[in-house]
N, C-alpha and C positions, 0 to 999 in steps of 0.2 A: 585279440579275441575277447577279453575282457571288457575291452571297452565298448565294443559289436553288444556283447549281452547285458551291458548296461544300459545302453542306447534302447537295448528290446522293450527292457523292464519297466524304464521310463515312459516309453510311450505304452506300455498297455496298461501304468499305472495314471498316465493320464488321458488313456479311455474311457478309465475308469471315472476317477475324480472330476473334470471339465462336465461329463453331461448332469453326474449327480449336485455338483454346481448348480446348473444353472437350473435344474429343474428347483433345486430347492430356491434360489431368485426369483424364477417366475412364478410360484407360488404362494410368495408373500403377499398380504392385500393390503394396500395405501387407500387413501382419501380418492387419491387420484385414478386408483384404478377402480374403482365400488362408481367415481362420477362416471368412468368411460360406460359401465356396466350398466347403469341406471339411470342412464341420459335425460330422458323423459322426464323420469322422476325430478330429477336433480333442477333441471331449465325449469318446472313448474312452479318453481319455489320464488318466491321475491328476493329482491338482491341481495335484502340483510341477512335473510335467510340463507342463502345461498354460502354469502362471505363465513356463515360461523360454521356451516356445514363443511365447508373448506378448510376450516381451523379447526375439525375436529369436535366442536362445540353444540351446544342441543338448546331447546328455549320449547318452554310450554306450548301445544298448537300445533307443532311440527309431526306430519305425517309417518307412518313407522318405516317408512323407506327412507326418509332422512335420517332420523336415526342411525339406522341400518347403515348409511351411505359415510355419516359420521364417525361410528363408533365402530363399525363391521359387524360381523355376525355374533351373536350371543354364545356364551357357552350355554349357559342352562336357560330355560322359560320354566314361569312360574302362572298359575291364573289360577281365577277365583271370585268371590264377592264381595264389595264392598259398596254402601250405601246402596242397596240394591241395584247394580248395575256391574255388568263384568268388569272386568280387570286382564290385564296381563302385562308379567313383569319381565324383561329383556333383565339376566345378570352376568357379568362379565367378572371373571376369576383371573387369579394371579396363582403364580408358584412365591410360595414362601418356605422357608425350610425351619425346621421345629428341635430341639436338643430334648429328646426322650428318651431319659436315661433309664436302659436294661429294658427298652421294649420287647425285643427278643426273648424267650423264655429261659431258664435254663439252660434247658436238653437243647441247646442249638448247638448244633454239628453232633458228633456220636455218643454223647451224653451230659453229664453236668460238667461241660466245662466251656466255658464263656470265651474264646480266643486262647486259652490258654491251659496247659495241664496235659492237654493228650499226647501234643508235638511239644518236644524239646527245642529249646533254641527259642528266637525271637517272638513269634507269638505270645508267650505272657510277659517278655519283657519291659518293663515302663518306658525304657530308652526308644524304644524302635514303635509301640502303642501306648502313648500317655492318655489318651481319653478312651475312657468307658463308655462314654456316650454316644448313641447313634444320634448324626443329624437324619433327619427325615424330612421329604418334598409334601407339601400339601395344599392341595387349592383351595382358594379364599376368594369371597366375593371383594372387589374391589370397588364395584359401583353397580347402580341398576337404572335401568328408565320403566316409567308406571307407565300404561297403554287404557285406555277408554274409548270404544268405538274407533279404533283407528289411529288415534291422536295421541299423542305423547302430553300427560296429564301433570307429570313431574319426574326427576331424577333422583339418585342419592350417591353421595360418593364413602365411601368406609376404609376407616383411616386404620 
Protein backbone atom coordinates (compact mmCIF):
# COMPACT_ATOMS: atom_id res chain seq x y z
CA UNK A 1 0.00 0.00 0.00
CA UNK A 2 2.84 2.09 0.62
CA UNK A 3 4.32 1.86 -2.32
CA UNK A 4 0.75 2.43 -4.37
CA UNK A 5 1.00 6.02 -2.43
CA UNK A 6 4.31 6.74 -3.40
CA UNK A 7 3.79 5.87 -6.83
CA UNK A 8 0.70 8.60 -6.42
CA UNK A 9 2.90 11.30 -5.10
CA UNK A 10 5.36 10.87 -7.55
CA UNK A 11 3.42 11.22 -10.33
CA UNK A 12 1.41 14.17 -9.28
CA UNK A 13 4.79 15.66 -8.24
CA UNK A 14 5.73 15.27 -11.69
CA UNK A 15 2.74 16.82 -13.03
CA UNK A 16 3.71 19.19 -11.46
CA UNK A 17 7.64 19.88 -12.04
CA UNK A 18 7.82 18.36 -16.06
CA UNK A 19 5.30 21.25 -17.29
CA UNK A 20 6.82 24.05 -15.06
CA UNK A 21 10.14 22.74 -16.80
CA UNK A 22 9.54 23.10 -19.72
CA UNK A 23 7.73 26.10 -19.79
CA UNK A 24 10.51 27.75 -17.94
CA UNK A 25 12.95 26.06 -21.39
CA UNK A 26 10.73 27.47 -23.82
CA UNK A 27 11.02 30.77 -22.48
CA UNK A 28 14.38 31.28 -22.49
CA UNK A 29 15.49 33.56 -25.57
CA UNK A 30 18.93 32.57 -27.80
CA UNK A 31 20.33 34.20 -30.82
CA UNK A 32 18.73 31.43 -32.51
CA UNK A 33 15.31 31.94 -31.45
CA UNK A 34 15.23 36.27 -31.76
CA UNK A 35 16.79 34.87 -35.79
CA UNK A 36 13.45 32.47 -36.13
CA UNK A 37 11.44 35.55 -34.71
CA UNK A 38 12.98 38.29 -36.82
CA UNK A 39 13.65 36.46 -40.10
CA UNK A 40 13.19 39.41 -42.27
CA UNK A 41 15.18 41.46 -40.21
CA UNK A 42 17.92 39.14 -39.66
CA UNK A 43 18.32 37.91 -43.99
CA UNK A 44 18.39 41.86 -44.67
CA UNK A 45 21.66 42.18 -43.17
CA UNK A 46 24.91 41.40 -45.16
CA UNK A 47 26.85 38.30 -44.29
CA UNK A 48 29.36 39.89 -41.97
CA UNK A 49 26.75 41.13 -40.53
CA UNK A 50 24.74 38.54 -40.04
CA UNK A 51 27.87 36.09 -38.90
CA UNK A 52 28.49 38.72 -35.76
CA UNK A 53 24.79 38.92 -35.04
CA UNK A 54 25.03 35.18 -34.82
CA UNK A 55 27.90 35.59 -32.36
CA UNK A 56 26.08 37.65 -30.39
CA UNK A 57 28.24 40.75 -31.47
CA UNK A 58 27.05 44.44 -32.73
CA UNK A 59 29.29 47.00 -35.04
CA UNK A 60 28.24 50.66 -35.69
CA UNK A 61 25.50 50.99 -38.70
CA UNK A 62 23.57 48.06 -37.47
CA UNK A 63 19.73 48.53 -37.41
CA UNK A 64 17.93 48.20 -33.84
CA UNK A 65 16.55 44.91 -34.70
CA UNK A 66 19.89 43.56 -35.07
CA UNK A 67 20.69 44.63 -31.97
CA UNK A 68 17.68 43.36 -30.59
CA UNK A 69 18.25 40.05 -32.42
CA UNK A 70 22.03 40.04 -30.89
CA UNK A 71 21.72 41.20 -27.48
CA UNK A 72 17.69 40.41 -26.75
CA UNK A 73 15.48 42.76 -25.28
CA UNK A 74 16.79 45.54 -23.10
CA UNK A 75 15.99 45.78 -19.58
CA UNK A 76 15.84 49.64 -19.25
CA UNK A 77 15.68 52.42 -22.32
CA UNK A 78 17.20 55.61 -21.91
CA UNK A 79 16.64 58.78 -24.52
CA UNK A 80 17.48 62.15 -25.00
CA UNK A 81 19.75 64.94 -26.79
CA UNK A 82 22.80 64.91 -27.92
CA UNK A 83 24.56 67.16 -30.58
CA UNK A 84 21.08 68.14 -31.39
CA UNK A 85 19.68 65.03 -32.68
CA UNK A 86 17.88 62.33 -30.53
CA UNK A 87 19.30 59.47 -28.94
CA UNK A 88 18.26 56.30 -27.46
CA UNK A 89 19.98 54.07 -25.25
CA UNK A 90 19.21 50.09 -25.06
CA UNK A 91 20.83 48.99 -21.25
CA UNK A 92 21.07 45.62 -20.26
CA UNK A 93 21.62 44.78 -16.29
CA UNK A 94 23.09 42.04 -14.38
CA UNK A 95 22.34 40.77 -10.79
CA UNK A 96 25.22 41.42 -8.55
CA UNK A 97 25.06 40.88 -4.92
CA UNK A 98 26.37 43.66 -2.46
CA UNK A 99 27.57 42.97 1.65
CA UNK A 100 25.65 45.89 3.54
CA UNK A 101 26.41 45.61 6.73
CA UNK A 102 23.10 46.42 9.26
CA UNK A 103 21.01 47.59 6.36
CA UNK A 104 18.14 46.58 8.09
CA UNK A 105 17.25 49.01 11.02
CA UNK A 106 17.19 48.29 14.42
CA UNK A 107 13.60 47.63 15.40
CA UNK A 108 13.72 44.54 12.79
CA UNK A 109 11.49 41.97 14.07
CA UNK A 110 9.76 43.04 17.50
CA UNK A 111 12.08 45.50 18.57
CA UNK A 112 15.88 46.27 19.09
CA UNK A 113 17.02 43.22 18.53
CA UNK A 114 18.99 42.29 15.47
CA UNK A 115 18.68 38.15 15.12
CA UNK A 116 19.21 37.94 18.56
CA UNK A 117 18.16 38.74 22.33
CA UNK A 118 14.28 38.11 22.00
CA UNK A 119 14.60 34.07 21.08
CA UNK A 120 17.00 32.18 23.27
CA UNK A 121 18.98 29.57 21.66
CA UNK A 122 20.78 29.94 18.26
CA UNK A 123 19.74 33.05 16.99
CA UNK A 124 22.35 35.22 18.51
CA UNK A 125 24.69 32.56 18.69
CA UNK A 126 28.10 33.18 16.61
CA UNK A 127 28.39 29.44 16.07
CA UNK A 128 25.23 28.77 14.06
CA UNK A 129 25.08 33.08 12.65
CA UNK A 130 28.75 34.42 12.24
CA UNK A 131 27.94 37.13 9.85
CA UNK A 132 26.18 40.25 10.53
CA UNK A 133 26.07 41.19 7.35
CA UNK A 134 23.30 41.03 4.74
CA UNK A 135 24.22 40.10 1.25
CA UNK A 136 21.90 42.04 -0.87
CA UNK A 137 20.78 41.42 -5.06
CA UNK A 138 21.18 44.56 -7.08
CA UNK A 139 20.95 45.43 -10.65
CA UNK A 140 23.73 46.90 -12.59
CA UNK A 141 24.20 48.10 -15.97
CA UNK A 142 26.50 45.73 -17.66
CA UNK A 143 26.51 47.27 -21.05
CA UNK A 144 24.50 49.57 -23.42
CA UNK A 145 24.05 50.31 -27.25
CA UNK A 146 23.58 54.20 -28.37
CA UNK A 147 20.65 54.51 -31.14
CA UNK A 148 20.46 57.59 -33.88
CA UNK A 149 17.60 57.52 -36.37
CA UNK A 150 17.37 53.91 -36.02
CA UNK A 151 21.10 52.97 -36.28
CA UNK A 152 23.15 51.70 -33.73
CA UNK A 153 25.71 54.67 -33.34
CA UNK A 154 28.00 52.96 -30.60
CA UNK A 155 28.06 50.49 -27.58
CA UNK A 156 29.69 50.51 -24.00
CA UNK A 157 30.40 47.60 -21.97
CA UNK A 158 30.83 48.40 -17.74
CA UNK A 159 33.12 46.35 -15.94
Amino acid sequence: MKAFRRSISLRRLAAIVVPAGLLFLTSCSTVESRIKQNSAAFNSLSPSDQALVRNGQIVEGLPQAAVYIAWGPPDQTRSGQRNGKSYAAWVYTTTRTIVAPNIYPNFYRFGPYRYYGYWPGWYGDDYFFPYREDLVPIQVPYKTAFFESGRCTGWEYIN
